[in-house]
LOKE-405539 format. One line per 4 residues: for each residue x, y, z of N, C-alpha, C, O, CB. Coordinates in steps of 0.1 Angstrom, whole numbers, plus 2048, in hexadecimal, padded with zeros to 3 digits. Glycine has a CB too. Layout:
BEGIN
X Y Z X Y Z X Y Z X Y Z X Y Z  ...
This chain:
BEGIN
907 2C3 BDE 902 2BF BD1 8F5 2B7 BD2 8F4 2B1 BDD 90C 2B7 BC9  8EC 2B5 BCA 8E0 2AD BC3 8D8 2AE BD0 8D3 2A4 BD4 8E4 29C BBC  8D6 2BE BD9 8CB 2C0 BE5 8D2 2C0 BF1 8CE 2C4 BFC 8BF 2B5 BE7  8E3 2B9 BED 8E6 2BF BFF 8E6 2B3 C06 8EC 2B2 C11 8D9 2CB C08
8DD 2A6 C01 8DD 29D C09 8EA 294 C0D 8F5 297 C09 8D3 298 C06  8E9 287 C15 8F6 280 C17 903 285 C19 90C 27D C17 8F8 27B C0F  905 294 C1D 90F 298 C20 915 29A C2D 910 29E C37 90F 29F C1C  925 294 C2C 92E 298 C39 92E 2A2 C3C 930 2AA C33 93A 296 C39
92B 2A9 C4B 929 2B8 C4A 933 2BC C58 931 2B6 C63 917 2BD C4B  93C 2C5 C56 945 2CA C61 944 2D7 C60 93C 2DD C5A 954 2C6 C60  950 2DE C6A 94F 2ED C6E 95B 2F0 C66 966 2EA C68 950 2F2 C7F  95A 2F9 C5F 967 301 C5E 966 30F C5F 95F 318 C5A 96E 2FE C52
973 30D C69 975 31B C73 95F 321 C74 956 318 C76 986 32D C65  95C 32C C74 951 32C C76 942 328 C71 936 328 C76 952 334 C76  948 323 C63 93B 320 C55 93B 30F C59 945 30A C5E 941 324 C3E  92E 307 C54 92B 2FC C52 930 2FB C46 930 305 C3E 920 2F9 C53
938 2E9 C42 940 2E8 C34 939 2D9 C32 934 2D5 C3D 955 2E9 C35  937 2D1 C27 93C 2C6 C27 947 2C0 C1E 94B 2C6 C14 933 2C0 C27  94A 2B7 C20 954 2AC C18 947 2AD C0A 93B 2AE C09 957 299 C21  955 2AB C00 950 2AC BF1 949 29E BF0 94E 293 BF4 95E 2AF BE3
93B 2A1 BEB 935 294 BE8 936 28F BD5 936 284 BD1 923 295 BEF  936 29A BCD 938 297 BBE 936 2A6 BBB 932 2B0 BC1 92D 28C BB6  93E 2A1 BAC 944 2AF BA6 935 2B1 BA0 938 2BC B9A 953 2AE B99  92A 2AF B9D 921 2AD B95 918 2B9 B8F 912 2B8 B84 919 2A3 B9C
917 2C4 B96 914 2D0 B91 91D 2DB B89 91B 2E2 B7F 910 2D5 B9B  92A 2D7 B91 93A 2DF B8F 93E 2D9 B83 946 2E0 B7D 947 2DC B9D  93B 2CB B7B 946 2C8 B6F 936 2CA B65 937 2C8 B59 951 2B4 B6F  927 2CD B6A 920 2D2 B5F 921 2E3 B5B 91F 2E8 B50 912 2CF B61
926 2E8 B67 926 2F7 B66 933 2F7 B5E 933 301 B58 926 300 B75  93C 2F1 B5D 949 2F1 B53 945 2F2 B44 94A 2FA B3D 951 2E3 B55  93B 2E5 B41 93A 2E6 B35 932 2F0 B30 934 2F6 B25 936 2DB B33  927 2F3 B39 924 304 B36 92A 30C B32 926 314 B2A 920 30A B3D
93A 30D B3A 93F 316 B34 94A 315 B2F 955 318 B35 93F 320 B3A  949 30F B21 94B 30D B18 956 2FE B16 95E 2FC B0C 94E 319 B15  954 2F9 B1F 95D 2EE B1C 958 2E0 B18 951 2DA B20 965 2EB B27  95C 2DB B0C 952 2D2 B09 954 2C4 B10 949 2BE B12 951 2D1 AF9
95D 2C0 B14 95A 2B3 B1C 966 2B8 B23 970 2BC B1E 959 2A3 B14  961 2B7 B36 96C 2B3 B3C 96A 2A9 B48 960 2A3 B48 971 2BD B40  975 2A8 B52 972 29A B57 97D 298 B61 989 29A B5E 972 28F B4C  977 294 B71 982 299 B7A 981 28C B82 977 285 B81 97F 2A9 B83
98A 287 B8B 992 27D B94 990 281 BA2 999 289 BA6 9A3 27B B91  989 27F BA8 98D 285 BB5 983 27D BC2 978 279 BC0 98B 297 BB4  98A 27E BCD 97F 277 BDC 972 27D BDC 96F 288 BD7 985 27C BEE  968 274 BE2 95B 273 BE1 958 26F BEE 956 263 BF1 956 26A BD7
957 27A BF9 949 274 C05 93D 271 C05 936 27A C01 944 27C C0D  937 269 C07 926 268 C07 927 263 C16 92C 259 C19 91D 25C BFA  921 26A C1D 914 265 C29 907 25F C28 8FB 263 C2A 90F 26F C30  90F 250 C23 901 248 C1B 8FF 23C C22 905 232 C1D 903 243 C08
8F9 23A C2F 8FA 22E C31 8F4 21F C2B 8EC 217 C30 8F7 231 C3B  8FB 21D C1E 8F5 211 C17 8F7 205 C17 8EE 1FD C13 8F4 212 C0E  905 1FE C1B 908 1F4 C24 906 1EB C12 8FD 1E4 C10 8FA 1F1 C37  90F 1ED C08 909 1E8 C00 91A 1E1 BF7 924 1E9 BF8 8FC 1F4 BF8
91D 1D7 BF1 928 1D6 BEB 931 1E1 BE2 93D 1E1 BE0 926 1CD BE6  926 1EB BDC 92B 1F7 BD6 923 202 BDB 918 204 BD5 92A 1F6 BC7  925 209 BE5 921 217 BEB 92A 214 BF6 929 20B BFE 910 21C BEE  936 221 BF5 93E 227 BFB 938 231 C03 92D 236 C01 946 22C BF4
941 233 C10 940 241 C14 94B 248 C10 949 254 C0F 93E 244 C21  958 243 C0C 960 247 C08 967 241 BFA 96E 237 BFA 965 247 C11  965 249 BED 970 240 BE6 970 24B BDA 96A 255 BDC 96D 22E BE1  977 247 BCE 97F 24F BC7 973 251 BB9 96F 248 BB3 990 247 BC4
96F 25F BB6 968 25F BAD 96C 261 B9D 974 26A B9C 960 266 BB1  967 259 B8F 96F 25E B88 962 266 B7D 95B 25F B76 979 251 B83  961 273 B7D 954 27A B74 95B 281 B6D 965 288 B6E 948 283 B7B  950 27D B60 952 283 B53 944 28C B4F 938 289 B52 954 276 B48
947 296 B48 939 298 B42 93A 2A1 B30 945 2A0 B2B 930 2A3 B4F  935 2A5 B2D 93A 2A6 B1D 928 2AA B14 91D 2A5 B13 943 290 B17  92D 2B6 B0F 91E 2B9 B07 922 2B1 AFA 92B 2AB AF6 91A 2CD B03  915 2B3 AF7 911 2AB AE9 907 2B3 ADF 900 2BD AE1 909 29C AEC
90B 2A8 AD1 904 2B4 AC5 8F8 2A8 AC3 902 2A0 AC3 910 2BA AB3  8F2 2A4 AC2 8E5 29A AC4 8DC 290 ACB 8D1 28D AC9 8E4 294 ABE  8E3 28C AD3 8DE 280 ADB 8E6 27F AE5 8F1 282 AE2 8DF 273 AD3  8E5 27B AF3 8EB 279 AFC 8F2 268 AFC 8FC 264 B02 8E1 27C B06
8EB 263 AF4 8F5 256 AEE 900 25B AEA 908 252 AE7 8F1 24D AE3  906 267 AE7 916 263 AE9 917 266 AF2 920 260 AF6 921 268 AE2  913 26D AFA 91B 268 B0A 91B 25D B0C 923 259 B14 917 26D B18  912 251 B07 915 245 B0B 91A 23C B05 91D 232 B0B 90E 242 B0D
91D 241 AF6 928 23A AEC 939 23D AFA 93E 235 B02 929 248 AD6  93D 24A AF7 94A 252 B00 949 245 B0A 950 23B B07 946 265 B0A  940 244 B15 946 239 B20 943 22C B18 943 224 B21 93C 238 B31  941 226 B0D 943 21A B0C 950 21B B06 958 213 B0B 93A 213 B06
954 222 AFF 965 223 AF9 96A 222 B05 973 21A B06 96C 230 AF0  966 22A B11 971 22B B1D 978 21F B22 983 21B B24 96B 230 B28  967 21B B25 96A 209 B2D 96E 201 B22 973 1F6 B26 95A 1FF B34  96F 201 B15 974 1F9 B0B 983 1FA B0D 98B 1F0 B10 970 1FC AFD
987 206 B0A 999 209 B0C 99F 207 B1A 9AB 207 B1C 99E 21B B08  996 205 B23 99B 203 B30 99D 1F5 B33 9A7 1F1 B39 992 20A B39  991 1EB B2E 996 1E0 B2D 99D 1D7 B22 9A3 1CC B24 98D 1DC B31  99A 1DC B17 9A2 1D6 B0C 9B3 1D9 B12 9BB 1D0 B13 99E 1DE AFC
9B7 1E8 B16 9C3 1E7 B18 9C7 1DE B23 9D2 1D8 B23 9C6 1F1 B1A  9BB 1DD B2D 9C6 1D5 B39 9C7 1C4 B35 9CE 1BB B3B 9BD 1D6 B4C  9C1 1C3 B2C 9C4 1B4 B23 9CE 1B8 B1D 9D5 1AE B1B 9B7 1AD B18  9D4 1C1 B18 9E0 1C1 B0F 9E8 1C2 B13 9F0 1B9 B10 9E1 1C8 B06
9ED 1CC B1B 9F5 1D6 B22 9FA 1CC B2E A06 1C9 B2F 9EC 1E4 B28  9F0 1C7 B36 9F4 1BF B44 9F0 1B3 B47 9EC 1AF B52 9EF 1C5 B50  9F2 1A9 B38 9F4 19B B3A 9FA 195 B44 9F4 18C B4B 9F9 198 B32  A03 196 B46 A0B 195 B51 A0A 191 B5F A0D 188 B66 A0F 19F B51
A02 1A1 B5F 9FC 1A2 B6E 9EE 19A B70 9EA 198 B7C 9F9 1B3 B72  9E6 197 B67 9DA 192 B67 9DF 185 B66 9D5 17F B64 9D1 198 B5E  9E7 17F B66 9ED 170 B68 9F2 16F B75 9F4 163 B79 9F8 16C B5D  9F6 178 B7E 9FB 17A B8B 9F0 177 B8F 9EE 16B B93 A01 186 B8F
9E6 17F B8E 9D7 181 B96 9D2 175 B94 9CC 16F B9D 9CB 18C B91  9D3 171 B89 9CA 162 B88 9CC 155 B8D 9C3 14D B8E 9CB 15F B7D  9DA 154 B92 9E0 14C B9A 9DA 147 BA5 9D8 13C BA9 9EA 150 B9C  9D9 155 BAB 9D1 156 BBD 9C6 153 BBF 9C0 14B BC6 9D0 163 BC6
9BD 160 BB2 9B0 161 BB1 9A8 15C BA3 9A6 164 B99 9AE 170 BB3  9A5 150 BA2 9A0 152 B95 996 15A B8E 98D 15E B95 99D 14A B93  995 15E B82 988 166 B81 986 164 B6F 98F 162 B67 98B 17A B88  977 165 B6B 975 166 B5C 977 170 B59 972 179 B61 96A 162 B56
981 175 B4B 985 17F B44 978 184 B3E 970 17D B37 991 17B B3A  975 194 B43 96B 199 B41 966 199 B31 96F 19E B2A 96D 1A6 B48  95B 197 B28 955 198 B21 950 1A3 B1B 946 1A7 B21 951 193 B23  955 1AB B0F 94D 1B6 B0E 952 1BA AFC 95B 1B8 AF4 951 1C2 B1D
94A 1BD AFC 946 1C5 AE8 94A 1CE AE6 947 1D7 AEE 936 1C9 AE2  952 1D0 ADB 954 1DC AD8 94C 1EB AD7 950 1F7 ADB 958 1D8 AD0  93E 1E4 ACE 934 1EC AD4 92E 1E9 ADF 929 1DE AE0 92D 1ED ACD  92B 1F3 AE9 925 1F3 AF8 919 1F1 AF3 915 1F7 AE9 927 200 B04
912 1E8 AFB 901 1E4 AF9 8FB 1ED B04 8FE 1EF B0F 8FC 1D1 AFD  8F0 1F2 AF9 8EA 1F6 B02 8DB 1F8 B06 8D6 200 B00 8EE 1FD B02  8D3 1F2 B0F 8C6 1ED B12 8BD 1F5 B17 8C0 1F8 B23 8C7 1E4 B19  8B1 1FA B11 8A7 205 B19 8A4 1FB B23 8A8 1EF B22 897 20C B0F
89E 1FF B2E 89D 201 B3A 890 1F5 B3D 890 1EC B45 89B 211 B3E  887 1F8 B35 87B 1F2 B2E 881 1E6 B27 87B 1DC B2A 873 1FB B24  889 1E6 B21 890 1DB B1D 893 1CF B28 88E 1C4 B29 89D 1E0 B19  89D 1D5 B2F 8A2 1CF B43 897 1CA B46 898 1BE B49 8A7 1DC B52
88B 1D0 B47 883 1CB B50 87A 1BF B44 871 1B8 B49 87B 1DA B59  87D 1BE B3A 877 1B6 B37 87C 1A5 B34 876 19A B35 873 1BC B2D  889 1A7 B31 894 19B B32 894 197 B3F 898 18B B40 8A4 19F B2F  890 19F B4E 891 199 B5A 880 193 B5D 87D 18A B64 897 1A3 B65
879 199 B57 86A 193 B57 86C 183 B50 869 178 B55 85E 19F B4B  872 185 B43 870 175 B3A 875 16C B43 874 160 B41 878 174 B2A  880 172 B54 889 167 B57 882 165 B66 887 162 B70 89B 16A B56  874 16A B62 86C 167 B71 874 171 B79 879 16B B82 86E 156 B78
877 17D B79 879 184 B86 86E 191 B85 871 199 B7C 88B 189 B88  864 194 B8A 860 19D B89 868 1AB B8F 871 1AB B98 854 199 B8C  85F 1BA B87 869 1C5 B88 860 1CF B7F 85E 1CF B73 879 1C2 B81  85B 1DA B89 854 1E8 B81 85B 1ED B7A 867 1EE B7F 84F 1F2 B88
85A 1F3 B6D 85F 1FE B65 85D 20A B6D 85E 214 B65 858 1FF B59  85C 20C B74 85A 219 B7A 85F 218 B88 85A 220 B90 84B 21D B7A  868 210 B8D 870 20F B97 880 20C B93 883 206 B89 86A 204 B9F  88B 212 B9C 897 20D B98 89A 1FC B9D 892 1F6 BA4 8A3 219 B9E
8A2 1F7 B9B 8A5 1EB B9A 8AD 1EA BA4 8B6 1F3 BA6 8AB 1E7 B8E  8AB 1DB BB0 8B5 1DA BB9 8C2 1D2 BB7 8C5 1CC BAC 8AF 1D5 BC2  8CB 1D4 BC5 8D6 1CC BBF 8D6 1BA BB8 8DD 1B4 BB0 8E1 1CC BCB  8C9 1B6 BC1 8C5 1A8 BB9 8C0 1A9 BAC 8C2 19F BA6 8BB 19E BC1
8B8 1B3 BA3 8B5 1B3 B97 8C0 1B6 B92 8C4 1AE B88 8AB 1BB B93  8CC 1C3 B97 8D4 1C2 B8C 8DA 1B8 B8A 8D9 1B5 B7E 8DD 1C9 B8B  8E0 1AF B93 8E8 1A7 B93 8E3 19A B8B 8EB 192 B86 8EC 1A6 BA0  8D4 198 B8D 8CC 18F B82 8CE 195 B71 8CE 18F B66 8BB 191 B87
8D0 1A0 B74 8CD 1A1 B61 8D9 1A0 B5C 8DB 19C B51 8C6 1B0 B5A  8E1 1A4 B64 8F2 1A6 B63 8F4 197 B59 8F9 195 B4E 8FD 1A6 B77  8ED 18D B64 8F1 17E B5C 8EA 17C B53 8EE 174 B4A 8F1 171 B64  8DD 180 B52 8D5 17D B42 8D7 187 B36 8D2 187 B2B 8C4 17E B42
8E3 193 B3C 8EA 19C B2B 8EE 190 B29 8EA 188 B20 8F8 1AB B29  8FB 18B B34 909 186 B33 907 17B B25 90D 179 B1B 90F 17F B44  8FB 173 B2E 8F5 164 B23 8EE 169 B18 8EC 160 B0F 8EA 158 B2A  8E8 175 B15 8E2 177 B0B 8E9 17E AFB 8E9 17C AEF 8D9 17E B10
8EE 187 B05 8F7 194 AFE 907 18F AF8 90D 193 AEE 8FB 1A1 B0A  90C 186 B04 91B 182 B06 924 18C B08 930 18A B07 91F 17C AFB  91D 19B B0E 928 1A3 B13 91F 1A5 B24 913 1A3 B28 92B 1B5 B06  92F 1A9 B2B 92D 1A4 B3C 929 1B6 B3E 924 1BA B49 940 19A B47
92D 1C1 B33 92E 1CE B38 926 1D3 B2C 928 1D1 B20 93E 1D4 B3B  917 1DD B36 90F 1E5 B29 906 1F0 B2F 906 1F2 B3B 904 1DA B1F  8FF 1F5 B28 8FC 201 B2B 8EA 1FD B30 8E3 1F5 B2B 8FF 20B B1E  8E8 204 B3B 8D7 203 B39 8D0 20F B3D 8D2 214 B48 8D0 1F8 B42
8C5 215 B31 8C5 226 B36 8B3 226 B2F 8AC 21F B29 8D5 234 B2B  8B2 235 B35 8A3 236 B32 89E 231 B42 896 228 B44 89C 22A B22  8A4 237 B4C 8A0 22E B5B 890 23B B5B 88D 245 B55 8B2 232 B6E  889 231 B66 882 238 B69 87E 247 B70 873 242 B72 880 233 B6C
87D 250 B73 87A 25F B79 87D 25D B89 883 265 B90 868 265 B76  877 250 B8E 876 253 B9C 884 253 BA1 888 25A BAB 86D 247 BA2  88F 249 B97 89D 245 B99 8A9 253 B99 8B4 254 B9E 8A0 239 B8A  8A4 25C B92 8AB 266 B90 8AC 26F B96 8A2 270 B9D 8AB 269 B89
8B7 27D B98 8B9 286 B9D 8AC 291 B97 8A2 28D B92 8C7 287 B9C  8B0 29E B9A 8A6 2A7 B96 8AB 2AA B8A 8A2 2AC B81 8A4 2B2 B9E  8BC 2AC B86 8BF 2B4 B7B 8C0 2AC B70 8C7 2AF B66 8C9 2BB B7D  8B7 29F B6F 8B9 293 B67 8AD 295 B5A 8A1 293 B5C 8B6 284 B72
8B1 298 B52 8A9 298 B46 89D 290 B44 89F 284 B45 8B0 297 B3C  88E 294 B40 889 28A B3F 884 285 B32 888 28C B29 881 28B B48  87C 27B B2F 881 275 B24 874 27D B1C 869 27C B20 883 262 B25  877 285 B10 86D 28E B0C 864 286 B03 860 28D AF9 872 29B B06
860 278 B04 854 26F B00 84F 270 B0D 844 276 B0E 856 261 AFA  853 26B B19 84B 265 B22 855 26E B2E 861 26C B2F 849 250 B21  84C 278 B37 852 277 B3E 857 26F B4F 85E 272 B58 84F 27F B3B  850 266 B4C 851 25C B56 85F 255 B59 862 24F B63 847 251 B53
86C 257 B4B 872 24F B46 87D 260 B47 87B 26C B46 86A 246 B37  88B 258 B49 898 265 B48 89E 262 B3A 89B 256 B37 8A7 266 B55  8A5 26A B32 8B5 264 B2D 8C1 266 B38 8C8 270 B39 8BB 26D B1F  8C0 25A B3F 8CA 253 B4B 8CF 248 B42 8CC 245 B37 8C2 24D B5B
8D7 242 B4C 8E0 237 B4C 8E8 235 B54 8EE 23E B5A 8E6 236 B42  8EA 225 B57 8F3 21E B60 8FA 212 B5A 8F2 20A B54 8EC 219 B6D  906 210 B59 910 207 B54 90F 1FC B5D 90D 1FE B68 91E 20D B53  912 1ED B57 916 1E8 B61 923 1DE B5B 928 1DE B50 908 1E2 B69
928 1D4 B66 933 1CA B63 929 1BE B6E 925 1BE B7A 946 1D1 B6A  927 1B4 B64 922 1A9 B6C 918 1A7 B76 916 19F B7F 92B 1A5 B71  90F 1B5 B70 907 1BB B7B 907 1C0 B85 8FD 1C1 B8C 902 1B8 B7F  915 1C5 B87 917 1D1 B92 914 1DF B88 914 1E0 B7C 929 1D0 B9A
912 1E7 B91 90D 1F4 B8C 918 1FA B91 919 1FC B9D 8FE 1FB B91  925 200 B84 92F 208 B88 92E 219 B82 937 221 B83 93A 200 B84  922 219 B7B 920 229 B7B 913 22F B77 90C 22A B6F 929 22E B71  911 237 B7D 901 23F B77 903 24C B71 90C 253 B76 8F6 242 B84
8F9 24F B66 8FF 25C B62 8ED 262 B58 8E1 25E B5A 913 25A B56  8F1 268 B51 8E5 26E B4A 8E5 27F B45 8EB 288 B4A 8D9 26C B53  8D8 27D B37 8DB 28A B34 8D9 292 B3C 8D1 28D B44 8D6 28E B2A  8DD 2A2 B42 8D9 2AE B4A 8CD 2B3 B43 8C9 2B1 B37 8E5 2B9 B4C
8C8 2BB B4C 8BE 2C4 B46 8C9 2D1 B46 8D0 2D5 B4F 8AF 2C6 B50  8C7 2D8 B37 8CE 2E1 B32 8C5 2EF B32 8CB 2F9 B31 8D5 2DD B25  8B9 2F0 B33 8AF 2FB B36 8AC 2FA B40 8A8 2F0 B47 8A5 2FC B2F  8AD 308 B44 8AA 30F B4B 89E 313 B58 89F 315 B64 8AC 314 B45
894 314 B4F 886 314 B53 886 302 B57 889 301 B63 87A 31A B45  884 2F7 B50 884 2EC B55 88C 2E9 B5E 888 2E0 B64 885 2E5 B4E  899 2ED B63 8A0 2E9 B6C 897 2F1 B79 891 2E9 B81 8AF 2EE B6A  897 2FE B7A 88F 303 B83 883 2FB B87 880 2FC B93 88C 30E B7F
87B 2F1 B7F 86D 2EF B81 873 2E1 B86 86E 2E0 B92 861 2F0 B73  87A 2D8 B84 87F 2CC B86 885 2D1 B98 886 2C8 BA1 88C 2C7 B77  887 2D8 B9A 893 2E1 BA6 886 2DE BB2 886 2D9 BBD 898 2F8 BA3  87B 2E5 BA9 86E 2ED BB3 867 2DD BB7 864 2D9 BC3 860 2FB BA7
864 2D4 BA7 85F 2C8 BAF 863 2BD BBB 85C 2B5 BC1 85D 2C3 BA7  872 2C0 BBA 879 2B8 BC3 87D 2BE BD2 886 2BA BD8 884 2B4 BBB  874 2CB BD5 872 2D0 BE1 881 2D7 BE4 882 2DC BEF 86D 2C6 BEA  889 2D6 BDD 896 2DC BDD 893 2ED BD8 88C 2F2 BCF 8A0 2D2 BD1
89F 2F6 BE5 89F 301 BE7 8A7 308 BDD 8B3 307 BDE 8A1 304 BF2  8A1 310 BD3 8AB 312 BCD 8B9 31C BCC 8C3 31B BC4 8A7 312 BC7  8B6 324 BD8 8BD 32D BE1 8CB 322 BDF 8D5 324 BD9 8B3 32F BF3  8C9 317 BE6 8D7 309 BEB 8DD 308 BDD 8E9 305 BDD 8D1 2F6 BF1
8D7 30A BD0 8DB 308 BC4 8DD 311 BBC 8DB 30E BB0 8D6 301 BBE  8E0 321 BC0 8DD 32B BB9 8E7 32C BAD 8E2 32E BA1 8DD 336 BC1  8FA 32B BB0 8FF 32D BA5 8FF 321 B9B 902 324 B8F 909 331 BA7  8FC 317 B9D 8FC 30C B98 8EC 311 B8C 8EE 316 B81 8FA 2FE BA5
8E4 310 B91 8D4 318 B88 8DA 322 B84 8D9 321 B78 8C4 31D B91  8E0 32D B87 8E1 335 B81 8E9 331 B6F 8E3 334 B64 8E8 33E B8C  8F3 32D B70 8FF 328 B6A 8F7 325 B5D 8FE 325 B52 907 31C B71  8E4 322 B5C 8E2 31C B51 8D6 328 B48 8CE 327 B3F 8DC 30C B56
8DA 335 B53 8D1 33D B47 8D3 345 B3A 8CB 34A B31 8CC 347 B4E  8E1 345 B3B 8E4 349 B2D 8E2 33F B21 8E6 342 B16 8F0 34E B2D  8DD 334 B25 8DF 32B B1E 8E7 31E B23 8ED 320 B2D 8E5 32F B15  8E7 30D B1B 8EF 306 B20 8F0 2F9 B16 8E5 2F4 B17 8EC 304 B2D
8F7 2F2 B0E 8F9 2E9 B03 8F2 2DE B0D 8F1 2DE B19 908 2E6 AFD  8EF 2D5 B05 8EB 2CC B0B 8F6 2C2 B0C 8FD 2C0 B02 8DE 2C8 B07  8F7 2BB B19 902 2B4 B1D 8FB 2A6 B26 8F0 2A3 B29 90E 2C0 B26  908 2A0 B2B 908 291 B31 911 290 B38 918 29A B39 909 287 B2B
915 285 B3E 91F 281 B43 91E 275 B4D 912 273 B50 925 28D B48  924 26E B52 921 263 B5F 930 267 B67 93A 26E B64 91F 24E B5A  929 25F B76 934 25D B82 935 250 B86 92C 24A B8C 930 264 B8F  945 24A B81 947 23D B85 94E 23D B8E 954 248 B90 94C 234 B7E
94E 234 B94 952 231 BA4 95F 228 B9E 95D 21F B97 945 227 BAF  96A 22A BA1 97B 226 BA0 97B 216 BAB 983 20E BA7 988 238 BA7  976 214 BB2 973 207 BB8 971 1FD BB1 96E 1F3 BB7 96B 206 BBE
């Protein structure tokens, strides 16, 4: 998937194989045909050496993806209900246990809005400019910027979990839509919790011809991607989805 790169690569019996790195072509070719949102659980290899508090080589992936009838903001409405019901319940549901945990470990009870906030990208980089950190719009953000802005939503906004999208071009994959004002700019997005970055996702490119040309600029063969390209010539809704990491 997404060129082939970072992959575990072994023999089986005579063919080269690797370990599944993401479902990410396979749950858009779903919705192509004909399923409007689906969404799968399963292990994730990456041969990524990034030595970083969140990048695995191994861990459990959780992807969703789901077409839409205007805006790729509801795919990003869908994951804020997600993480809302996921943590409102474990405040309801497992009082209990979160008084166990608290005992050993203390920790502040996460903050978050019913409506998910959500911040253009241009936005980010400007709330970290007012706090003296400088940061290009046209570069993705390191783990010290996120983790800086993480604490000026937290104090500004008063929610610890929100959306930040409209990333720049350089940040994205090939099949990542680009933003049809500026193409310098995707409809992407990355969630975070306290400024950890627990998911990235964004609209697909659902045509055809643009996928091909997006394929060709990124030096990628399209031979390696044939049924995947193929999958989008009869047509394809335009869709979304993100991959959170279960960690």
């Amino acid at each position: 998937s997404e060129g082939g790169t970072n992959v575990f690569k072994l023999k089986y019996f005579e063919t080269d194989a690797c370990l599944a790195q993401s479902p990410q072509l396979y749950k858009q070719m779903a919705v192509i045909g004909d399923l409007p949102k689906v969404f799968e659980v399963g292990p994730v290899f990456r041969a990524e050496n990034s030595n970083t508090g969140r990048h695995l080589c191994e861990f459990t992936g959780l992807d969703l993806e789901m077409a839409f009838k205007e805006h790729y903001f509801e795919v990003l409405d869908v994951i804020g209900d997600l993480f809302y019901y996921i943590f409102d319940g474990i405040e309801k549901r497992f009082q209990t246990e979160l008084n166990i945990i608290s005992d050993t470990y203390s920790f502040e009870p996460i903050k978050l809005s019913k409506e998910v906030l959500k911040l253009d990208f241009k936005q980010g980089v400007e709330l970290l400019k007012e706090a003296g950190i400088e940061q290009s719009v046209n570069e993705d953000l390191s783990t010290d910027t996120e983790k800086a802005l993480g604490k000026i939503v937290s104090e500004k906004f008063g929610t610890d979990f929100y959306i930040l999208y409209r990333y720049p071009v350089s940040a994205r994959p090939f099949y990542t839509m680009l933003d049809p004002n500026d193409p310098n700019f995707t409809n992407s997005y990355d969630a975070f919790i306290r400024g950890e970055e627990i998911l990235s996702g964004a609209q697909r490119i659902h045509d055809y011809s643009m996928l091909m040309e997006r394929v060709v600029h990124h030096k990628i063969n399209p031979e390696t991607l044939k049924d995947y390209i193929n999958a989008f010539k009869l047509g394809a809704p335009p869709h979304g989805g993100c991959g959170i990491g279960l960690e």
